[in-house]
N, C-alpha and C positions, 0 to 999 in steps of 0.2 A: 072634707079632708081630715077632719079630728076620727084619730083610732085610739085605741088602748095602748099602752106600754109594752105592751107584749108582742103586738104586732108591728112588721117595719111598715114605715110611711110609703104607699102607692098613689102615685099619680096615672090619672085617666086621660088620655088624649084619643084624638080621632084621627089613626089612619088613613092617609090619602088610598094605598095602595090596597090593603084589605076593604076599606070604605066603611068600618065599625070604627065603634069606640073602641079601645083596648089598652092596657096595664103600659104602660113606659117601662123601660128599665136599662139601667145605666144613666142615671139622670142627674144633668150637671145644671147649675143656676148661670145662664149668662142675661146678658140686657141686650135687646133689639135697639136698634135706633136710634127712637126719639125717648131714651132713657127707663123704655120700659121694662120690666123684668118679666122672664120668660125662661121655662125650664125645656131642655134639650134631649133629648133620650131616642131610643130606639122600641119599636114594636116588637112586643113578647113573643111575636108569632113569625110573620114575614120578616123582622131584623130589618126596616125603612126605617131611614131618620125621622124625627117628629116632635115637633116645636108644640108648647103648649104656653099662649100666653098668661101672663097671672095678674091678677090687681098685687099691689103693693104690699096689703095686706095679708093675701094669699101665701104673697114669696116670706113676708115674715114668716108665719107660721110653717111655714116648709122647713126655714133652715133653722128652727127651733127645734119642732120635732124630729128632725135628721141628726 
């Protein structure tokens, strides 16, 4: 997930509906359930919702580099 400064921060999820991995985008940070954190977005390609869960860790560095 580390890029350069220059680049925006992308997150990779795996669409259900295309059945690839593909770019997120419009990605918002919420929390699942049992308090875990997990980023929200839709596929750059078919526009299906698509949840990408994250370690704790992960969500730090997301809403650092965002």
């Amino acid at each position: 997930m580390k890029q350069d400064d220059s680049q925006p921060v992308t997150l990779i999820g795996h669409c259900m509906k295309c059945k690839q991995k593909r770019e997120m985008k419009n990605v918002d940070m919420v929390e699942i359930k049992p308090g875990r954190p997990a980023a929200k977005g839709k596929c750059s390609v078919c526009d299906t919702g698509m949840y990408k869960i994250m370690s704790k860790e992960q969500a730090e560095e997301y809403k650092k580099a965002a």
